[in-house]
N, C-alpha and C positions, 0 to 999 in steps of 0.2 A: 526450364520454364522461365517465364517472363514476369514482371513484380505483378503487372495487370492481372494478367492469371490465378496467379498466386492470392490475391487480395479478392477474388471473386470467390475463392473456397475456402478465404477465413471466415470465420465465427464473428457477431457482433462486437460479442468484448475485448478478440485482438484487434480489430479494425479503430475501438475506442482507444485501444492503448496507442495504437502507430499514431493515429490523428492529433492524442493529446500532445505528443513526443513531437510533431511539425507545427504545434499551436492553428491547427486544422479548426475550424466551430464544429462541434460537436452537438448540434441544435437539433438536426436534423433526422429524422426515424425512417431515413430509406436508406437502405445498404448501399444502393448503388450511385447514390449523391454524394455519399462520406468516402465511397471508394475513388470517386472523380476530385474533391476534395485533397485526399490523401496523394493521387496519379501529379494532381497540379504542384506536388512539393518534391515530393522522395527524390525526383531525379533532378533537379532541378539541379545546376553547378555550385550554385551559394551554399545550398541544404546539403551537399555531399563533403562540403569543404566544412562548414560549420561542423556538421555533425561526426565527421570523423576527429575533426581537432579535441570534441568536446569528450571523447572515447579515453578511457585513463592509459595509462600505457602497456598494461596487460591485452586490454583490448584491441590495441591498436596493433602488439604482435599477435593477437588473438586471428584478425583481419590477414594481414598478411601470411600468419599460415592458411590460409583458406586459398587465400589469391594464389598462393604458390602453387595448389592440386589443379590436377587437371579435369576436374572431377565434378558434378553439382550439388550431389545427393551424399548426403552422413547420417549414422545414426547418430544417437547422443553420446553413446561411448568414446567415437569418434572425434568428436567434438570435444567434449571434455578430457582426454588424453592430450590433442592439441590445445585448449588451453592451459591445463596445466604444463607442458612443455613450454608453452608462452611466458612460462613464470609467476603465473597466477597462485596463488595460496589456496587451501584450499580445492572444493570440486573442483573448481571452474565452471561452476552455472551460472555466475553472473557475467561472463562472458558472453556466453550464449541468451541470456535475457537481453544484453545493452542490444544484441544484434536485432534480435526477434523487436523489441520496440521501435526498431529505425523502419522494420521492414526487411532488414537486410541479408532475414533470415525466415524460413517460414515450414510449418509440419507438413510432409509428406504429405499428397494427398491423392496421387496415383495408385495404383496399384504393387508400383514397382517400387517405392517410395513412401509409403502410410507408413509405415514403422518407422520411418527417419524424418532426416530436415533436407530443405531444400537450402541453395545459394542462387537465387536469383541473376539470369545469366545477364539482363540489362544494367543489374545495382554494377557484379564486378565488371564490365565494360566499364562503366563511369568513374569508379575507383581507381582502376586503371588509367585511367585515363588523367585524375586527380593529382595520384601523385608522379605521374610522367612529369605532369608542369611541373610540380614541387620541385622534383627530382632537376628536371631541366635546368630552373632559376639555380638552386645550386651545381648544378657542373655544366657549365654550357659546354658546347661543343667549342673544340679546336681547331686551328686551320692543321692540316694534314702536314705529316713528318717529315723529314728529311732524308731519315734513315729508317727502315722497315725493315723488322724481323717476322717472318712468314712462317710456318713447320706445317702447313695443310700437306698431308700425305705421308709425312716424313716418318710419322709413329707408327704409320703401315707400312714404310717400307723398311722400319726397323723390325719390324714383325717376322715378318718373312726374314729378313737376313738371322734372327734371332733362333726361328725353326729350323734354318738351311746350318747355324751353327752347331746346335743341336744331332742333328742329322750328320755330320761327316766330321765332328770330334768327339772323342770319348771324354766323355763331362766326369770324375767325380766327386762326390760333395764331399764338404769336410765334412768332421764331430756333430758342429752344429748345424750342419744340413742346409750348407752354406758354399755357392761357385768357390774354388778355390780365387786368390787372386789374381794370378795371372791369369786365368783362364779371362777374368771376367776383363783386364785390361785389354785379352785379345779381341776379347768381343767387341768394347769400346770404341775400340778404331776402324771397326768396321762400322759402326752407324753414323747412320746422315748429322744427328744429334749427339758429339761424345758425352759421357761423363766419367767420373772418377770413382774406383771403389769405395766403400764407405769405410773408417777407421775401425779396425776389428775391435778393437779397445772403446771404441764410444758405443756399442751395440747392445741395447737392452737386452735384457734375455728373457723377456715375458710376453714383447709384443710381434710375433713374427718375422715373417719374412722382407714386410714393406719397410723394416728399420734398417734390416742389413744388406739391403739396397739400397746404389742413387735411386731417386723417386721414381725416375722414369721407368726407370731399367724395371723397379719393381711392378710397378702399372703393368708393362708388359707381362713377366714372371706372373705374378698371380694369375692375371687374364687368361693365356696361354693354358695353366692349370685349371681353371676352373670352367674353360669350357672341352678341357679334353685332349688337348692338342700336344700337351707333354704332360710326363708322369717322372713322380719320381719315387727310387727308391726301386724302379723294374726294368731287367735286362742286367747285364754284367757288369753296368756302370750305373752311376748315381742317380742317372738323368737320361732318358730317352723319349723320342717321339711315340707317340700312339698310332694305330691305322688310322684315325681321323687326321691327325699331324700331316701323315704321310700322303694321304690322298688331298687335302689343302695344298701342299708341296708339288705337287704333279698335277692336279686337276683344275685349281683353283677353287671358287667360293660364289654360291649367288646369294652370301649373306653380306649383310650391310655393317662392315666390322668394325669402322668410322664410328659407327650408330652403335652397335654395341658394346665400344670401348668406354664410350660414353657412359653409356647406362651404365657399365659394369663400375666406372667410376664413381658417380653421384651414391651406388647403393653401395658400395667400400665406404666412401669416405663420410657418406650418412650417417653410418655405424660410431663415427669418433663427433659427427658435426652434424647434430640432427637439424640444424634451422638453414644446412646447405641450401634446398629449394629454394627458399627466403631471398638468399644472398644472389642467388642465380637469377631470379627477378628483378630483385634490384639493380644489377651490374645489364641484365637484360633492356629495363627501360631507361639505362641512361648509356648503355654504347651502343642499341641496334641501329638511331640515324647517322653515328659519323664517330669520329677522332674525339674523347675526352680525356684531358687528364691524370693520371695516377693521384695526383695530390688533393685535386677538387674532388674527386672520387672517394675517395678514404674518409676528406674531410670531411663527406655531406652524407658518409653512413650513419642513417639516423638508429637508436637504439629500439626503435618499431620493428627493426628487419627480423630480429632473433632473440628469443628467449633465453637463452645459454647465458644467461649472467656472467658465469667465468671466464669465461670468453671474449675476449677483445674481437670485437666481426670487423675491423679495419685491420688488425695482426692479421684475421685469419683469410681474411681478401684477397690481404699481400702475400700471404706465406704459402697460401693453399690453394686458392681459386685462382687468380691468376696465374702463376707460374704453370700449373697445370690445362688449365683453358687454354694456354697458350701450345703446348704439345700437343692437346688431343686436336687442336685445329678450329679450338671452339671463336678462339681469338687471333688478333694479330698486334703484336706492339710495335712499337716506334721509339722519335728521340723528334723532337723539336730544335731547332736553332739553336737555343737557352740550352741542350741538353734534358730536359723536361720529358719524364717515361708518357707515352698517349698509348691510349689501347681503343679496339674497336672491335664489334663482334665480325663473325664473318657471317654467310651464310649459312649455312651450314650451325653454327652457334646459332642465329635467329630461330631457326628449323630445331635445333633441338629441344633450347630454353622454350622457345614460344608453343611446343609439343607436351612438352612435360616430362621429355622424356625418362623413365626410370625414377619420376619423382614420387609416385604412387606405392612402386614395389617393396617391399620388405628389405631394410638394410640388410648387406652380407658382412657378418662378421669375419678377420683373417683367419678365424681358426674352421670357420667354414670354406675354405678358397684351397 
């Protein structure tokens, strides 16, 4: 729903509180003057720029967990889970009142929706739209690279070679339920993408499988298991295909595995980095027109994006999102003249991030994969 909308099925005394909150005159005893009154600010580019700067910085990642959903309707539990994830002390209701007094937030008043809040689908267009510029002034665009690193496909065509491996070697795991390593060098050099075994000796023993793996390798490995396609621990050897395995292998797929490698990643890696969406937005409205940066980019993560205090969101941009964005096909990097890393979304990234996709679902922990 629309703020107009929204503003014709509050009550008098939220319409006094929005009005006092835009220095609206509040003289007037017809609803529908104070609501025309209120329509001539809220959206207004000054009033959206104002009134988000004037937001403390709980609220401000308060804001951008919302912008991150794809969603328009919360209840309050909702809501106050995302704000306290935002860093907030406390419920988190005064997150939700700074909203509610802008407008930017308003009670259910459908059927579908009376028990919760609404987000007004014109306020986040204009938010959006806010700090795109923000966003923009700090990392402008780049003249495009010299050198182009591309993997669109490449994770799927490790896929399939990774089940056709599967399939016509007898795998077994170690002790710790682990490719031996030469298997896994054999594997290596069969993909589009190499990598390197990981050091048996660096290998936590608390946190799965995704550590005693390179990353990739691992993305794939879980993937593969948790939707079915290999099993372990069944058949004569450590590691085998499943009948669903089998018939992917011979029949192919009219699932969109691009699309749900994706998801399957945002809700893994949600489980360790819950303000992922966040960061996905952010890197969203500042690579989907063209070539920016690695440096401008990091420098101009504002501390709005993510709640995660512990958390360096420029470490984990570098460490996590892109590296990874860059295999699942979401990205494409570069190298400038200078040597200078530029990244860009692709299509396919616009299409996911700007979808939401798997941003909504329930993180999957690795002991659930």
């Amino acid at each position: 729903m629309r703020v107009a909308d929204l503003l014709s099925f509050a009550d008098i005394d939220d319409l006094h509180r929005i009005a006092l909150t835009y220095r609206c005159p509040c003289d007037s005893h017809s609803k529908n003057e104070l609501i025309q009154r209120i329509l001539s600010r809220v959206l207004r580019d000054d009033e959206i720029a104002r009134q988000y700067t004037d937001l403390d910085d709980d609220e401000r990642r308060f804001v951008w967990a919302l912008l991150a959903e794809g969603r328009a309707c919360f209840t309050l539990e909702e809501l106050l889970a995302k704000a306290r994830q935002a860093g907030s002390g406390g419920s988190g209701r005064h997150c939700v009142a700074a909203l509610l007094k802008r407008g930017w937030l308003f009670r259910g008043v459908s059927r579908a929706t009376r028990h919760g809040f609404v987000f007004p689908v014109d306020v986040k267009e204009h938010l959006f739209r806010y700090l795109e510029t923000e966003i923009r002034r700090a990392v402008p665009l780049a003249d495009p690279p010299v050198v182009v690193r591309d993997e669109r496909g490449l994770l799927l065509d490790d896929l399939y070679t990774w089940l056709r491996f599967v399939a016509e070697t007898p795998l077994r795991l170690t002790a710790e339920g682990v490719l031996h390593r030469q298997q896994q060098q054999l594997l290596f050099r069969q993909f589009a993408v190499s990598e390197e075994p990981v050091d048996r000796a660096a290998m936590p023993a608390s946190r799965g499988r995704s550590v005693r793996y390179p990353r990739r390798f691992a993305l794939l490995y879980d993937f593969t298991c948790y939707i079915g396609l290999i099993a372990e621990g069944e058949g004569p050897f450590g590691l085998s295909l499943t009948a669903q395995g089998e018939r992917l292998l011979r029949e192919g797929t009219d699932l969109d595995l691009g699309g749900e490698l994706f998801r399957f990643w945002v809700r893994t890696t949600k489980h360790r980095i819950p303000a992922l969406p966040q960061l996905l937005v952010f890197l969203f409205l500042a690579g989907r027109d063209g070539w920016v940066r690695e440096g401008d980019l990091l420098a101009a993560l504002p501390a709005d994006v993510t709640g995660d205090r512990t958390a360096d969101s420029a470490a984990v941009m570098q460490s996590e999102v892109l590296p990874l964005g860059l295999h699942l096909g979401m990205l494409v990097s570069g190298l400038d003249v200078y040597g200078n890393r530029l990244w860009s979304l692709t299509p396919l990234g616009i299409e996911w991030v700007g979808e939401r996709v798997g941003f909504a679902e329930q993180p999957i922990a690795w002991q659930e994969v």
